[in-house]
N, C-alpha and C positions, 0 to 999 in steps of 0.2 A: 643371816636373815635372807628368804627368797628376794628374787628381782619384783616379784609381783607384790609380795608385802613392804619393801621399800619405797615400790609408786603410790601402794596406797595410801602410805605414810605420809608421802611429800601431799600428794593431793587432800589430804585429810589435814595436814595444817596449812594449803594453800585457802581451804575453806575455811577453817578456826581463823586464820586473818582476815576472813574476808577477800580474799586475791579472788578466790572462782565465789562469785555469786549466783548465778544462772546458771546456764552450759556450760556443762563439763566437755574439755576436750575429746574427740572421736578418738577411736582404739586406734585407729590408723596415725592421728596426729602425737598421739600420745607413744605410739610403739617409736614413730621417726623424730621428736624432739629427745626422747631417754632411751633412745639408742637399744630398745627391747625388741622381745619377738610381737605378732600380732598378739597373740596366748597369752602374755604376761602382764600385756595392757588390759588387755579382756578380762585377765583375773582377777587383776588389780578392779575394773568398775564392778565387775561381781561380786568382791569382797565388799565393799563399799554400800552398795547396795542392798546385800544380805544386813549388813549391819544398820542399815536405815541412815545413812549418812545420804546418800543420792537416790534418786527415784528415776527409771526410766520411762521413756516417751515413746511407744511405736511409731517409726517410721522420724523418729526429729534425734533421737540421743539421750543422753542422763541428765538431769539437772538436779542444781542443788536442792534437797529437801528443804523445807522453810520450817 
């Protein structure tokens, strides 16, 4: 499985717990806690996003879809 579909993974039942409620981590914070490229963070909130699990915010970041 990619690196990018394994973050989206984690982040996608960090959300089904309820752990990310709001703000989703920056690609930046996200590439330097999972040890990833910038790209695979990025993939990973674009996967996520395409699928309607997070919504982005120009100029603030992703948050959770309600």
């Amino acid at each position: 499985m990619p690196l990018w579909q394994q973050l989206a993974d984690i982040l996608r039942r960090q959300i089904e717990a309820a752990e990310l409620t709001s703000r989703v981590p920056s690609v930046l914070s996200l590439a330097q806690e999972y040890e990833v490229s910038h790209r695979t963070a990025a993939h990973a909130l674009e996967y996520l996003r395409d699928e309607g699990v997070i919504t982005p915010v120009r100029g603030l970041g992703y948050f959770v879809k309600k």
